[in-house]
PDB file of N, CA, C, O and CB in Angstrom:
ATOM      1  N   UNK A   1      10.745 -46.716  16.334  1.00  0.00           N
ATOM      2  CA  UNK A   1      11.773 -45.689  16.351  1.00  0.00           C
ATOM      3  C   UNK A   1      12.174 -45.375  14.915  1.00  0.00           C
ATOM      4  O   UNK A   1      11.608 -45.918  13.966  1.00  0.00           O
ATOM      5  CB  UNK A   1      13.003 -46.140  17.190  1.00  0.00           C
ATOM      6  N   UNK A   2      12.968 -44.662  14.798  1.00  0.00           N
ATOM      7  CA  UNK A   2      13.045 -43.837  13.311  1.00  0.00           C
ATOM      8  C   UNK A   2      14.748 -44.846  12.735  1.00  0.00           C
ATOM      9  O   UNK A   2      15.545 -45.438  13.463  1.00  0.00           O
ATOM     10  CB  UNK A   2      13.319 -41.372  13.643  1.00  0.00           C
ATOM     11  N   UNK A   3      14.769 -44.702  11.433  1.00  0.00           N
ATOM     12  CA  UNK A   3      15.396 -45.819  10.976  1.00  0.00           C
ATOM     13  C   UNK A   3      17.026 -44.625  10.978  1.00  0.00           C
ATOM     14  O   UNK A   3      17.147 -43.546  10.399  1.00  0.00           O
ATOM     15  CB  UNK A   3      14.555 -46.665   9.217  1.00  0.00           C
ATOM     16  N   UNK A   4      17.913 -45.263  11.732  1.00  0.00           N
ATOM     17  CA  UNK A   4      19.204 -44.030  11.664  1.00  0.00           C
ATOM     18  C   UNK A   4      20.267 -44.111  10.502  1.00  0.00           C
ATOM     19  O   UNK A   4      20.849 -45.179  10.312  1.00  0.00           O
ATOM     20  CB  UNK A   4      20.200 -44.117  13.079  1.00  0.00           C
ATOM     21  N   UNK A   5      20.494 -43.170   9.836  1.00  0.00           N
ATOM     22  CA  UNK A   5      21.639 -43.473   8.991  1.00  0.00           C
ATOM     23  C   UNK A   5      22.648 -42.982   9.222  1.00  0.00           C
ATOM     24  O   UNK A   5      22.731 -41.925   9.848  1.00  0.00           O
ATOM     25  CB  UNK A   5      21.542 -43.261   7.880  1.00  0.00           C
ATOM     26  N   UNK A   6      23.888 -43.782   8.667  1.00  0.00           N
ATOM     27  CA  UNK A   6      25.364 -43.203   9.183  1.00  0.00           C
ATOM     28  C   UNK A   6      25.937 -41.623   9.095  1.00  0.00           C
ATOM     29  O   UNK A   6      26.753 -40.916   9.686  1.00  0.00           O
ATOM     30  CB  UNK A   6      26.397 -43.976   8.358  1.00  0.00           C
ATOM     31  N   UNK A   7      25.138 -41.541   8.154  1.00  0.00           N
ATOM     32  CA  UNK A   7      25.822 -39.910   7.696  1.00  0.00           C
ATOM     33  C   UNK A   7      24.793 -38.810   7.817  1.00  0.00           C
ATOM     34  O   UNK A   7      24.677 -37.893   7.005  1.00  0.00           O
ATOM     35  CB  UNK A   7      26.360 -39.805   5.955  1.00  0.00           C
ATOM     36  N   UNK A   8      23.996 -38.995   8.991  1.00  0.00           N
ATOM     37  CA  UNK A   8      23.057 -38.036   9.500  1.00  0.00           C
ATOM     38  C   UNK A   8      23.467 -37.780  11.093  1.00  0.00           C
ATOM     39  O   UNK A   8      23.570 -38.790  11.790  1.00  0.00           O
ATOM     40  CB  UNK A   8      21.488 -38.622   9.296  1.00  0.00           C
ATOM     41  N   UNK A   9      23.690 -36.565  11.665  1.00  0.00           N
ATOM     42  CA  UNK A   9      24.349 -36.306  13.075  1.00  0.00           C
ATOM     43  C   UNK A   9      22.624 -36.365  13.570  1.00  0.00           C
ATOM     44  O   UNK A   9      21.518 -35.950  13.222  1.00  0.00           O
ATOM     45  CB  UNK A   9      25.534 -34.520  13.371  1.00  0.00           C
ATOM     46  N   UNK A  10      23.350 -37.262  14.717  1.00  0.00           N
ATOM     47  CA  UNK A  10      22.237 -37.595  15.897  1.00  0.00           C
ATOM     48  C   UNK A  10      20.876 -36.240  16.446  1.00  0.00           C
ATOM     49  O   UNK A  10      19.791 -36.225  17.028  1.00  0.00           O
ATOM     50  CB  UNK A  10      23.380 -37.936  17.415  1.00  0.00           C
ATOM     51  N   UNK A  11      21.601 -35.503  15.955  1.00  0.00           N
ATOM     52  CA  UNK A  11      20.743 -33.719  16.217  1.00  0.00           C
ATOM     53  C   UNK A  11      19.780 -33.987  14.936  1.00  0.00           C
ATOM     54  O   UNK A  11      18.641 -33.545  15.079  1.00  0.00           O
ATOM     55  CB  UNK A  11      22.068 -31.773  15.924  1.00  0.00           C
ATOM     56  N   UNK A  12      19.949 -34.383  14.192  1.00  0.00           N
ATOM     57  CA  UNK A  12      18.820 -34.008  13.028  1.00  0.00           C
ATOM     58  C   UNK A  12      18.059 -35.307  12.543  1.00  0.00           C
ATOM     59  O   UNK A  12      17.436 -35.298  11.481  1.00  0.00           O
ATOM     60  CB  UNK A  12      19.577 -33.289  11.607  1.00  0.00           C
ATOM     61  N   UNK A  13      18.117 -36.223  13.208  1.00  0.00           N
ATOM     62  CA  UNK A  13      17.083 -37.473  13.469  1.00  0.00           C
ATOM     63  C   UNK A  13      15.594 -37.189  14.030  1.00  0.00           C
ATOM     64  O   UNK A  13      15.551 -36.859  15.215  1.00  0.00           O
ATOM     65  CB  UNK A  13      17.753 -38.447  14.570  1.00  0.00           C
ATOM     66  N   UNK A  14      14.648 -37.254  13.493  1.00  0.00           N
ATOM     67  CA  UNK A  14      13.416 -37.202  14.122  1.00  0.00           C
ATOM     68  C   UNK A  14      13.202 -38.435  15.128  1.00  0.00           C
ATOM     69  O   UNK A  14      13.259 -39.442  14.421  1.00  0.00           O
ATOM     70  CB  UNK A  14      12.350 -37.149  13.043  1.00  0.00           C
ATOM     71  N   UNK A  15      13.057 -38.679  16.009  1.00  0.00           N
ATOM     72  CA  UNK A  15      12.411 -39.332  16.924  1.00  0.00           C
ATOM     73  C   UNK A  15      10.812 -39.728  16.908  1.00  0.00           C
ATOM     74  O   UNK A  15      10.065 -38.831  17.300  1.00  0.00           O
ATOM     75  CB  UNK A  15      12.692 -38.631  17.912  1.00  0.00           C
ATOM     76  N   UNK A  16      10.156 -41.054  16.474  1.00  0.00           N
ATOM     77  CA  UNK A  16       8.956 -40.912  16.797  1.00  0.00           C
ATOM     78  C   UNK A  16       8.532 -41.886  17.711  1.00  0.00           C
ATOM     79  O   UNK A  16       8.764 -43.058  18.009  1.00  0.00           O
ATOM     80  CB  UNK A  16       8.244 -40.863  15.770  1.00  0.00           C
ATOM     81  N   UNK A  17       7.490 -40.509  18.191  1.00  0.00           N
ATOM     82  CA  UNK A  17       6.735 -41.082  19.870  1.00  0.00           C
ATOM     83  C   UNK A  17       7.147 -40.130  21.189  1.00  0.00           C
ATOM     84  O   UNK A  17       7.977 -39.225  21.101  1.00  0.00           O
ATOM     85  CB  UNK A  17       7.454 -42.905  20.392  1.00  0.00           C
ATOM     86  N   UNK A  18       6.740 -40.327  21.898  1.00  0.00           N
ATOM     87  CA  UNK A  18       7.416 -39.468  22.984  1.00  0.00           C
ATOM     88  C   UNK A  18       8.982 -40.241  23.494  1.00  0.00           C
ATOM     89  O   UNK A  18      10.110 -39.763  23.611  1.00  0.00           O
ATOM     90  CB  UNK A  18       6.210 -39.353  24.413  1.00  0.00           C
ATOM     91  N   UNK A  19       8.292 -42.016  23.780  1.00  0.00           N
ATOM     92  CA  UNK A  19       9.855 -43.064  24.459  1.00  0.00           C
ATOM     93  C   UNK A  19      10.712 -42.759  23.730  1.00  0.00           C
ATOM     94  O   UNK A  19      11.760 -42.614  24.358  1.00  0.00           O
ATOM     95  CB  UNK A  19       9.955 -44.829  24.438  1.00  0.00           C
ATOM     96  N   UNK A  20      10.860 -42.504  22.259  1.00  0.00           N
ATOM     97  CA  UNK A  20      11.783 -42.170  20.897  1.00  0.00           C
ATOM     98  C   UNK A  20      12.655 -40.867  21.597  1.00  0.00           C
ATOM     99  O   UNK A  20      13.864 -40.751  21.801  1.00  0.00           O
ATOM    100  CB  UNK A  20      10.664 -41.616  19.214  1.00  0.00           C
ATOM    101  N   UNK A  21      11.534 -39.957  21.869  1.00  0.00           N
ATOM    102  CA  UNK A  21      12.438 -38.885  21.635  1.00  0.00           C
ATOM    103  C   UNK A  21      12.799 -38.408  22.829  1.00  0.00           C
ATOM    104  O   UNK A  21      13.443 -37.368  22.687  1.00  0.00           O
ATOM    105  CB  UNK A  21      11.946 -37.855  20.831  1.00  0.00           C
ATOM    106  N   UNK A  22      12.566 -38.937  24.717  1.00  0.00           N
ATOM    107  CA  UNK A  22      12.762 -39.027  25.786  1.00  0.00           C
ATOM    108  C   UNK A  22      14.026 -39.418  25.680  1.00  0.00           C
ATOM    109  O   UNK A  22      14.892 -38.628  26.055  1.00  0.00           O
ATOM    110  CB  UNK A  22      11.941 -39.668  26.430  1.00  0.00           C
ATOM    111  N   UNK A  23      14.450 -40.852  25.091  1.00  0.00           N
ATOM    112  CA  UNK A  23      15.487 -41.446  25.125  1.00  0.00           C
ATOM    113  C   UNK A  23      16.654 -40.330  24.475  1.00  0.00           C
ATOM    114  O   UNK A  23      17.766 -40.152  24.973  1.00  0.00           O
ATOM    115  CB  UNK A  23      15.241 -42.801  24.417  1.00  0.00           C
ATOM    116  N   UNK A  24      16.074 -39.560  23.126  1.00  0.00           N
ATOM    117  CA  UNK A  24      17.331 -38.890  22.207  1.00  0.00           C
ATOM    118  C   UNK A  24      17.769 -37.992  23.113  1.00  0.00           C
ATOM    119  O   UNK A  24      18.982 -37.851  23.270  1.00  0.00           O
ATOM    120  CB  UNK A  24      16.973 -38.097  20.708  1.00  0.00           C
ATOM    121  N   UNK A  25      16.508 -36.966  24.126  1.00  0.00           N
ATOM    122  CA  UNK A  25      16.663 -36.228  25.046  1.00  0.00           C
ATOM    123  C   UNK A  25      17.844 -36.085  25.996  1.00  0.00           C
ATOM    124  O   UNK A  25      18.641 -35.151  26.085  1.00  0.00           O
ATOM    125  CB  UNK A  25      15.780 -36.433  25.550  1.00  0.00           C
ATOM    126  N   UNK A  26      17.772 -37.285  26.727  1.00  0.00           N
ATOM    127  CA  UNK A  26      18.125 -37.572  27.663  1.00  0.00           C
ATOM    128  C   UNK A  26      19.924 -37.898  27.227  1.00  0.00           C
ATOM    129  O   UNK A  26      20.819 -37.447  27.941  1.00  0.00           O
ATOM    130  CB  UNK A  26      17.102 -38.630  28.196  1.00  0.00           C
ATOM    131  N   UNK A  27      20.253 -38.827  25.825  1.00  0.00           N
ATOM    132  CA  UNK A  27      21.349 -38.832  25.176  1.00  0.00           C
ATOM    133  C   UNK A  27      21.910 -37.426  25.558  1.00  0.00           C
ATOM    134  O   UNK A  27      22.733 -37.169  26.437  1.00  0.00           O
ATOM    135  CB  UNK A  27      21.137 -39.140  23.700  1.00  0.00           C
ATOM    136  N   UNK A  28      21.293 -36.592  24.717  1.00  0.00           N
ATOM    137  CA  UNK A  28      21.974 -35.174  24.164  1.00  0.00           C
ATOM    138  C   UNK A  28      22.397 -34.428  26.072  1.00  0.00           C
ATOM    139  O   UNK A  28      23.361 -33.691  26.277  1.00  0.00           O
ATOM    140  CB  UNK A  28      20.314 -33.877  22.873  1.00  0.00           C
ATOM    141  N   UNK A  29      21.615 -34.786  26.946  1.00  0.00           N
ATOM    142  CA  UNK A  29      21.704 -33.953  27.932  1.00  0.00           C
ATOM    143  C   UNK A  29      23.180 -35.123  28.636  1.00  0.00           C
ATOM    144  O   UNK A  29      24.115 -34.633  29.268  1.00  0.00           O
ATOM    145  CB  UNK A  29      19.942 -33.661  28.889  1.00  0.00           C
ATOM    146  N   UNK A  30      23.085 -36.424  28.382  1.00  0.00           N
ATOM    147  CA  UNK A  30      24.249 -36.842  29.281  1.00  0.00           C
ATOM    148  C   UNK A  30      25.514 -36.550  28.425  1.00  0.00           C
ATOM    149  O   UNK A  30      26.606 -36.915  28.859  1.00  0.00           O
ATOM    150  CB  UNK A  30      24.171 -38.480  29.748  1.00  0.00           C
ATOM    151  N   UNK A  31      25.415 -35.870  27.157  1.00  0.00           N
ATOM    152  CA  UNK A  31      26.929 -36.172  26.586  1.00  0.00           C
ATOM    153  C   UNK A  31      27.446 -33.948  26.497  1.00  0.00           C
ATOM    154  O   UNK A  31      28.297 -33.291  25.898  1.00  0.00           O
ATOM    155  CB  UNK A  31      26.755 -37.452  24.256  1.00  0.00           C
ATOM    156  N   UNK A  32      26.290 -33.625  27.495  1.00  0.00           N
ATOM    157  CA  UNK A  32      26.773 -32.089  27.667  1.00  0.00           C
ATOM    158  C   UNK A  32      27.639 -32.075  28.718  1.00  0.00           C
ATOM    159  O   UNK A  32      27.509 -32.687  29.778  1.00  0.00           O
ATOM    160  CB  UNK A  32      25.641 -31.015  27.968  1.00  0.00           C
ATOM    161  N   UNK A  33      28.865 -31.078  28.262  1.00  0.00           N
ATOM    162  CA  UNK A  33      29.765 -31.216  29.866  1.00  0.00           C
ATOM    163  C   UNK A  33      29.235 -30.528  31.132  1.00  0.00           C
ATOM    164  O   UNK A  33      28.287 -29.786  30.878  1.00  0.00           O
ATOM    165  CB  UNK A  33      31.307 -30.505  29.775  1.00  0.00           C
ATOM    166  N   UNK A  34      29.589 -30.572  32.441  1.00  0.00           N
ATOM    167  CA  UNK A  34      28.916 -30.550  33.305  1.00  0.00           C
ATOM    168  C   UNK A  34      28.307 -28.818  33.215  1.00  0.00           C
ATOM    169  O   UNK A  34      27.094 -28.614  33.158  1.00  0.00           O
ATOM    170  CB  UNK A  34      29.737 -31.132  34.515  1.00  0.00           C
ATOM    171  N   UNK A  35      29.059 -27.955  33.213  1.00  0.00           N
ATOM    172  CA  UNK A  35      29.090 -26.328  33.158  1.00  0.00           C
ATOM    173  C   UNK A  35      27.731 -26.388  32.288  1.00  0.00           C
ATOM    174  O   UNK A  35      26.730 -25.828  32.735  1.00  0.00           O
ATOM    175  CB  UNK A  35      30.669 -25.432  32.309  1.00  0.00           C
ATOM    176  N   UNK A  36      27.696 -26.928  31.295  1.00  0.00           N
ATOM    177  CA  UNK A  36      27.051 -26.840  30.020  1.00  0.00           C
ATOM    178  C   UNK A  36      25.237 -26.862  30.720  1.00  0.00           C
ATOM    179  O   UNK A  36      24.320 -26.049  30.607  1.00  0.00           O
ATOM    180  CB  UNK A  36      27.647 -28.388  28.817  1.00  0.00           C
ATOM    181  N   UNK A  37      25.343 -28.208  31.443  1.00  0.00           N
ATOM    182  CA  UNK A  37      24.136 -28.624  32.161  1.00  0.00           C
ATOM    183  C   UNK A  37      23.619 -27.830  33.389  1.00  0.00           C
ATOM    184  O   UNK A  37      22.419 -27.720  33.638  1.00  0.00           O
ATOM    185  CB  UNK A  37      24.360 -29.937  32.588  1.00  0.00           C
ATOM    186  N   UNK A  38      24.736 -27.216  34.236  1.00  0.00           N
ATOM    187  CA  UNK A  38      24.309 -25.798  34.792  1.00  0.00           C
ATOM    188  C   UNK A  38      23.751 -24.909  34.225  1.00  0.00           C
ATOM    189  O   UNK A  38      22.643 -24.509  34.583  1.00  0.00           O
ATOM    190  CB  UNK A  38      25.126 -25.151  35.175  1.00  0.00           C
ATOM    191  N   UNK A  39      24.344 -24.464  33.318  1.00  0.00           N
ATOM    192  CA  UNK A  39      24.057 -23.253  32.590  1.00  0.00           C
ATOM    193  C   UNK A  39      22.074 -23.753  32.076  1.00  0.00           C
ATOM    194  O   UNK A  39      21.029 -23.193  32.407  1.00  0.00           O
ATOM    195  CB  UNK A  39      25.542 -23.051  30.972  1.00  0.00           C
ATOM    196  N   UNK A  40      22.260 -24.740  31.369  1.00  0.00           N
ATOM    197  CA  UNK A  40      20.702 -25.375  31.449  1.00  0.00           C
ATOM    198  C   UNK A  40      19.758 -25.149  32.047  1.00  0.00           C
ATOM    199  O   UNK A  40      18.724 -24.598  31.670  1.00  0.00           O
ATOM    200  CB  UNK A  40      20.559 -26.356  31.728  1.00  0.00           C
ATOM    201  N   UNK A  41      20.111 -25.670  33.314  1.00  0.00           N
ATOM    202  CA  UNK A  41      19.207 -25.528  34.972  1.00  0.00           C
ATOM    203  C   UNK A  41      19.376 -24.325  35.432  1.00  0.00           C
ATOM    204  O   UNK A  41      18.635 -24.040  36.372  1.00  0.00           O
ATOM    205  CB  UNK A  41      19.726 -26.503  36.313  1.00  0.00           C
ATOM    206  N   UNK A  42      20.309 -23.295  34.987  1.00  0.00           N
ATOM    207  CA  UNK A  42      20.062 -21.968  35.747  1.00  0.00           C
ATOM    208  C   UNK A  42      18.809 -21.043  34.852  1.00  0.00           C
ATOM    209  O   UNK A  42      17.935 -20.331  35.346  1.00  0.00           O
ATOM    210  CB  UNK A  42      21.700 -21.031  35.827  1.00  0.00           C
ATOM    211  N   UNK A  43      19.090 -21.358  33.255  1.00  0.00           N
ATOM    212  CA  UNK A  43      18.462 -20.696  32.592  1.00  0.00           C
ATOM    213  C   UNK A  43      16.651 -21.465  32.516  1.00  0.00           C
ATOM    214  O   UNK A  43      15.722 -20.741  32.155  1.00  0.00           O
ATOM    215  CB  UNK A  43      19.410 -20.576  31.275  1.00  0.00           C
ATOM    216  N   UNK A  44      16.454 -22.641  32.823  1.00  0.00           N
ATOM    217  CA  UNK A  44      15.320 -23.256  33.259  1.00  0.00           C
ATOM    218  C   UNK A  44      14.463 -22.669  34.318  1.00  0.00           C
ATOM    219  O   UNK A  44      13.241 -22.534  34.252  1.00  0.00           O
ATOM    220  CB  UNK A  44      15.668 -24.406  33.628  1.00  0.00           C
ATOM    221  N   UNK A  45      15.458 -22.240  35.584  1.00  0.00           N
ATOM    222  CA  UNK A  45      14.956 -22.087  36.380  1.00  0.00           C
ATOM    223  C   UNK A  45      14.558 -20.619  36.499  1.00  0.00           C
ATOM    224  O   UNK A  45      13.712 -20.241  37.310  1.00  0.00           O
ATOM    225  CB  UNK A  45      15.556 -22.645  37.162  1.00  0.00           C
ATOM    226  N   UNK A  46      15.094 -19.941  35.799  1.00  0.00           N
ATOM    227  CA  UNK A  46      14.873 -18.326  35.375  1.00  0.00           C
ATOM    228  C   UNK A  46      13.719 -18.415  34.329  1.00  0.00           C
ATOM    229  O   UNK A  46      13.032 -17.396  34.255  1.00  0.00           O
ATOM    230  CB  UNK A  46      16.378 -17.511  34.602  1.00  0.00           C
ATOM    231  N   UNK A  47      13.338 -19.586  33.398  1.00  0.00           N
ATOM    232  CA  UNK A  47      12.010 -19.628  32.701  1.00  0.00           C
ATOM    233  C   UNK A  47      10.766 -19.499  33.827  1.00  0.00           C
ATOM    234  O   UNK A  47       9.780 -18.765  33.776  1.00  0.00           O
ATOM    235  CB  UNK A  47      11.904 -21.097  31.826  1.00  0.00           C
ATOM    236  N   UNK A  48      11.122 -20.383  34.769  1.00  0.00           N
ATOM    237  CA  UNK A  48      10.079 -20.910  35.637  1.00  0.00           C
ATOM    238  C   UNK A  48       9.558 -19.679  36.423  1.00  0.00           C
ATOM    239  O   UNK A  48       8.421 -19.226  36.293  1.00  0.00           O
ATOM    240  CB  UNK A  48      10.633 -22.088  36.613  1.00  0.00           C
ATOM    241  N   UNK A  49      10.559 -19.159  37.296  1.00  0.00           N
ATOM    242  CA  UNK A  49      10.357 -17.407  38.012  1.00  0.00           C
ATOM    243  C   UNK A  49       9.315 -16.931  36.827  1.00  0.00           C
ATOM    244  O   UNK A  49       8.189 -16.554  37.151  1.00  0.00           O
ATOM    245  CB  UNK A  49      12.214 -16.094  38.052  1.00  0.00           C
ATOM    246  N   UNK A  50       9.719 -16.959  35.452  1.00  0.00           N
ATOM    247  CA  UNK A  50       9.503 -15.531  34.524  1.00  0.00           C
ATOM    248  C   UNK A  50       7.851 -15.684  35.107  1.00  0.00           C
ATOM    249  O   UNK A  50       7.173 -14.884  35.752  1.00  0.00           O
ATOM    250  CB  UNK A  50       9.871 -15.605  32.288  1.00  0.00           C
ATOM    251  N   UNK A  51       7.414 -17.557  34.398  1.00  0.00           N
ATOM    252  CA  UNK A  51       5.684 -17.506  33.843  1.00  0.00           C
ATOM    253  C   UNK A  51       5.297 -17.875  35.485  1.00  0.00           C
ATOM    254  O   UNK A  51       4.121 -18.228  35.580  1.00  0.00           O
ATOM    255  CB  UNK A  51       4.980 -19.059  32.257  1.00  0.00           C
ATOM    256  N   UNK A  52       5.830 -17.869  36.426  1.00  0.00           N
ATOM    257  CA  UNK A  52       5.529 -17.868  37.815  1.00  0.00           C
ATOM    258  C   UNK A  52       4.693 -16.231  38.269  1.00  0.00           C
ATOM    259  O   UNK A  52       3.716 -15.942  38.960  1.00  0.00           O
ATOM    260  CB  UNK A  52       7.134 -18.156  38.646  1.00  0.00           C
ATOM    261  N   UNK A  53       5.665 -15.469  37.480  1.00  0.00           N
ATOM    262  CA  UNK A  53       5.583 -14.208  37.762  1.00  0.00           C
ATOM    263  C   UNK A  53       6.410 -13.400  38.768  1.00  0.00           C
ATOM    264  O   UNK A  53       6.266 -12.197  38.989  1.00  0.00           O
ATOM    265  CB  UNK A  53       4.484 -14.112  38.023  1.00  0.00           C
ATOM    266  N   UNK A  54       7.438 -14.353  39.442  1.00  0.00           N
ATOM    267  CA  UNK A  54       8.171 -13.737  40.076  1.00  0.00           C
ATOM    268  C   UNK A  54       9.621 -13.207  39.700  1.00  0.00           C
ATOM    269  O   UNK A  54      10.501 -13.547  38.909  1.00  0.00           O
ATOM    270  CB  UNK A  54       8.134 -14.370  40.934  1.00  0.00           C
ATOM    271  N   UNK A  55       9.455 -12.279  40.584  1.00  0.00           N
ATOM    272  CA  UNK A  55      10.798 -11.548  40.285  1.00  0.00           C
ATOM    273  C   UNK A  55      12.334 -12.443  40.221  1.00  0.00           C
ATOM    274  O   UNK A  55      12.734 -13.141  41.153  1.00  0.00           O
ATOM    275  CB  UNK A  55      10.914 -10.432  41.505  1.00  0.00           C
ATOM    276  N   UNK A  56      13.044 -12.251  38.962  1.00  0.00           N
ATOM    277  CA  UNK A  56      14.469 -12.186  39.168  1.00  0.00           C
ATOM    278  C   UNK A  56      15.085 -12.802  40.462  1.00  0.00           C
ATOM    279  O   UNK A  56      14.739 -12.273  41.518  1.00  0.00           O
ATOM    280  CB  UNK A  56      14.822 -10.816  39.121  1.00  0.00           C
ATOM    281  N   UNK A  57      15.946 -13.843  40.517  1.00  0.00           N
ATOM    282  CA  UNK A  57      16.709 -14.184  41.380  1.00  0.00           C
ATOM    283  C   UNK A  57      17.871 -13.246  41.940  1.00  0.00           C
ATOM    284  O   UNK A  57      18.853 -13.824  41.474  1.00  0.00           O
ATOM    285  CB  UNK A  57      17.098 -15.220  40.920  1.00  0.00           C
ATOM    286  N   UNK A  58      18.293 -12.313  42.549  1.00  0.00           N
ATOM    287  CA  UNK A  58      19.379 -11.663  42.477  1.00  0.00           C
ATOM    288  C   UNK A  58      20.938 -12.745  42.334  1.00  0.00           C
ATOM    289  O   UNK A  58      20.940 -13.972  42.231  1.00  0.00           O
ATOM    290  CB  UNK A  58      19.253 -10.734  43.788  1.00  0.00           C
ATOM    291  N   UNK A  59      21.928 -11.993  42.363  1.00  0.00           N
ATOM    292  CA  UNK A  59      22.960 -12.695  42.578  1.00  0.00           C
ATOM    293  C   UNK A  59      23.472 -13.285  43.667  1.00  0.00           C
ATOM    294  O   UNK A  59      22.651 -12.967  44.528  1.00  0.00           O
ATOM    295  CB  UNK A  59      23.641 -12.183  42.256  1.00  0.00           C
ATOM    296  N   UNK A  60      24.315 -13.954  44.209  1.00  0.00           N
ATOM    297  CA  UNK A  60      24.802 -14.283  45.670  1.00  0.00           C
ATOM    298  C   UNK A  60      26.114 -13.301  45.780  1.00  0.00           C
ATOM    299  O   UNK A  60      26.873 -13.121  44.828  1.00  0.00           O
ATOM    300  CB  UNK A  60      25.226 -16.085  45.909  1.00  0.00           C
ATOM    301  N   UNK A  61      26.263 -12.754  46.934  1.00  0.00           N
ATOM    302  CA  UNK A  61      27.180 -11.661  47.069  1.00  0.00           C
ATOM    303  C   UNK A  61      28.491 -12.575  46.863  1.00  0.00           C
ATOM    304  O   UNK A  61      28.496 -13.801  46.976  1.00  0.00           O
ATOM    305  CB  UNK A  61      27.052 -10.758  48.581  1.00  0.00           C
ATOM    306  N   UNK A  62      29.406 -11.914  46.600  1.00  0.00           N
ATOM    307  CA  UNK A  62      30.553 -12.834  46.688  1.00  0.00           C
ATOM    308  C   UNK A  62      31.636 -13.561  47.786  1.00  0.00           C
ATOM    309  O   UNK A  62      32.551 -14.369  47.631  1.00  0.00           O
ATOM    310  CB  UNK A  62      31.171 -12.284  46.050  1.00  0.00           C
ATOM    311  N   UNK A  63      30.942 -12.710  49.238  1.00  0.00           N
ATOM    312  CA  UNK A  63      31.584 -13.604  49.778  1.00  0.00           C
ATOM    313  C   UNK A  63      30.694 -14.854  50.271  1.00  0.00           C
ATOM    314  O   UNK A  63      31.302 -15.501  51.123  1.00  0.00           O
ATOM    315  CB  UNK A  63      32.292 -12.971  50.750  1.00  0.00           C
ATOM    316  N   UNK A  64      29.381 -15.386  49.958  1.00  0.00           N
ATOM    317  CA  UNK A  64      28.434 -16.246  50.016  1.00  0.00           C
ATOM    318  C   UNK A  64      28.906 -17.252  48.632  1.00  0.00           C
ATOM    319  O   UNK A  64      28.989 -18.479  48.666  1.00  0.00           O
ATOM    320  CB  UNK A  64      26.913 -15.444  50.007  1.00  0.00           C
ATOM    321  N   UNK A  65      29.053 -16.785  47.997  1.00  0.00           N
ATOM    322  CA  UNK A  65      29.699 -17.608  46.608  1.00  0.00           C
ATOM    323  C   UNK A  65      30.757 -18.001  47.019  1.00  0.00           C
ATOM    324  O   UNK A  65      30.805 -19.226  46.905  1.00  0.00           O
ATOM    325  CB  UNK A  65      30.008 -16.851  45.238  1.00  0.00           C
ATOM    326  N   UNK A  66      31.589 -17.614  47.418  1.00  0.00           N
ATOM    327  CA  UNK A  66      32.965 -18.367  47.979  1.00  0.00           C
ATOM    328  C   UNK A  66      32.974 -19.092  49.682  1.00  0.00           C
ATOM    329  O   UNK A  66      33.927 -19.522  50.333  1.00  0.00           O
ATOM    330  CB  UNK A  66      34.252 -17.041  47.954  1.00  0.00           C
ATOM    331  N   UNK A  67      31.658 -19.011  49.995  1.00  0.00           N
ATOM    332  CA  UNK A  67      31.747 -19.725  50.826  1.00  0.00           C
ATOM    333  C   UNK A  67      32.502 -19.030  52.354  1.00  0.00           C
ATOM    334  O   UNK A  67      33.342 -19.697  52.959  1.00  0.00           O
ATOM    335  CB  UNK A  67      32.362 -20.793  50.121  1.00  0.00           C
ATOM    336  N   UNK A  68      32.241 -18.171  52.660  1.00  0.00           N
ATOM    337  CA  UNK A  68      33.052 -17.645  53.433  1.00  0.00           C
ATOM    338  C   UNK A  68      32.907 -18.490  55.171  1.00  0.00           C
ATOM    339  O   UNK A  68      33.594 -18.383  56.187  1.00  0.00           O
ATOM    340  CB  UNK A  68      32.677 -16.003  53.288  1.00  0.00           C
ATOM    341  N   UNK A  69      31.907 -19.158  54.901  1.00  0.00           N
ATOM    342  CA  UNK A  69      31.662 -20.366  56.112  1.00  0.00           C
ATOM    343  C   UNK A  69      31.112 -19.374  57.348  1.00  0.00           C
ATOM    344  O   UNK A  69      31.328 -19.727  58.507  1.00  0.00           O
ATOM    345  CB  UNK A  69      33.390 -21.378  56.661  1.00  0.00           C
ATOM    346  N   UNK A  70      30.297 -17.951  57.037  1.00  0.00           N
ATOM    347  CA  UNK A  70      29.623 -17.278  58.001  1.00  0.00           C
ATOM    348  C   UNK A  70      28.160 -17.961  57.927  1.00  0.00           C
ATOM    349  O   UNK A  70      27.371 -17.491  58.745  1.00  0.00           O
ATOM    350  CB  UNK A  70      29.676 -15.676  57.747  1.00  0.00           C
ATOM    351  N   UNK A  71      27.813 -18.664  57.356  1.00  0.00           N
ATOM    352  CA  UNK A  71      26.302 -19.434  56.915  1.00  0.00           C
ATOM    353  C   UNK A  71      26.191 -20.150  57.889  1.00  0.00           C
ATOM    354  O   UNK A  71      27.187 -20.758  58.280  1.00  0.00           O
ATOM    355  CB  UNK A  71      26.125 -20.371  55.557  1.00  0.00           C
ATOM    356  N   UNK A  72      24.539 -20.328  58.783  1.00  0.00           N
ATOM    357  CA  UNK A  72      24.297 -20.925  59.610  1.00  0.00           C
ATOM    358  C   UNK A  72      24.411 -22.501  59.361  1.00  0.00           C
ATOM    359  O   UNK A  72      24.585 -22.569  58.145  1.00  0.00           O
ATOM    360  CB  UNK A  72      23.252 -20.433  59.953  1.00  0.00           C
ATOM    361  N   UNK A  73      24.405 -23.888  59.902  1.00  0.00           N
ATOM    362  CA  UNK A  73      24.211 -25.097  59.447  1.00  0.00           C
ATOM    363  C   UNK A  73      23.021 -25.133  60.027  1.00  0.00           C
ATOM    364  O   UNK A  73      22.314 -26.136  59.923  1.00  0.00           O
ATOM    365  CB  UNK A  73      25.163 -26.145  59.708  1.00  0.00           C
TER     366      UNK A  73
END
């Protein structure tokens, strides 16, 4: 692993190896607040559609977003 010094922020440490830099990964993603990590996975999952080739997710209407409890179980 790469030798850390005090007065270097954890963002600008090289990591070497993949276990090195899995581990820094995984740091940086548990100390994002939760919104933060949505926002992540929504914009991930809008990568994935793009090179999939499929179209755009639309939005959820708003009374489906709030749950209006007309949804089948």
């Amino acid at each position: 692993m790469c030798e850390e010094r005090p007065d270097t922020p954890p963002e600008q440490i090289w990591e070497r190896g993949w276990e090195g830099h899995e581990r820094a990964q995984r740091r940086r993603m548990a100390r994002l607040p939760l919104w933060e990590k949505l926002a992540w996975l929504e914009e991930a999952q809008r990568v994935v559609r793009h090179l999939r080739g499929q179209p755009p997710l639309e939005a959820p209407s708003p009374d489906v977003a709030a749950g209006s409890g007309s949804e089948q179980v």
